[in-house]
N, C-alpha and C positions, 0 to 999 in steps of 0.2 A: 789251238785252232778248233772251230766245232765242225763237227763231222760232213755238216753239210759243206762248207769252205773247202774243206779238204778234197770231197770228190769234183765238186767246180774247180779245183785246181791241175787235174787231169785233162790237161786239152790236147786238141790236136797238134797245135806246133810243141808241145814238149814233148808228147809222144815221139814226135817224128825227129826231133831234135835230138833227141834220146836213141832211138832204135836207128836212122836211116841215116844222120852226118855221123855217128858210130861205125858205122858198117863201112865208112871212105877209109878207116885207121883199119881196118883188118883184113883178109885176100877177099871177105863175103861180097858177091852184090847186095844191094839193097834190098832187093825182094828175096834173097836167100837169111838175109837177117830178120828181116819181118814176119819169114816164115818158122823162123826159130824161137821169134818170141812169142809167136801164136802158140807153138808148142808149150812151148814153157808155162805159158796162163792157162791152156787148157782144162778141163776141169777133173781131168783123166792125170794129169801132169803136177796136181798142185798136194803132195805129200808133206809139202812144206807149209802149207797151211793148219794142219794139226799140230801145230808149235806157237798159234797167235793165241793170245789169251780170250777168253771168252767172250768177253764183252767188247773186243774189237774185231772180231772175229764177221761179223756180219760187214758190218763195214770196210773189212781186206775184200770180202768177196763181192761187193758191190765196186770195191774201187776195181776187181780185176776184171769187171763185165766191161765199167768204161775203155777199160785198157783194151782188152778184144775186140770192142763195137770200133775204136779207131784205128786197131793193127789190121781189120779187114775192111776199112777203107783206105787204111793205104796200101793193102796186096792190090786192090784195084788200080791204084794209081801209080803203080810199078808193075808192070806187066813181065810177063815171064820172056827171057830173051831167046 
């Protein structure tokens, strides 16, 4: 798949498919999960990126902005209870 494909395959409903019907199987709310995986992509957070090979390397970190820009629009859309 070319790289471009790949970060268009990043959407919101998989995001949230991903992170928030997730978080129904564990004791988390929702927005305590969303706020875990914002940790986790953070860019403070991603020591696990100096393990991707070079040349895809650029494009992990672009794929984890999309992942951010939609983990913080679904903190908004799950408001803190």
């Amino acid at each position: 798949m070319k790289p471009d494909k790949l970060l268009d395959s990043i959407t919101e409903m998989s995001v949230k498919r991903f992170v928030v019907e997730s978080a129904n199987l564990t004791d988390q709310t929702q927005r305590m999960r969303i706020l875990r995986e914002l940790a986790r992509y953070h860019s403070d957070q991603q020591t696990w990126l100096a393990k991707v090979k070079g040349e895809e390397k650029e494009l992990v970190e672009q794929g984890c902005e999309v992942v951010i820009r939609i983990l913080e629009t679904l903190k908004e859309e799950y408001p803190s209870t």
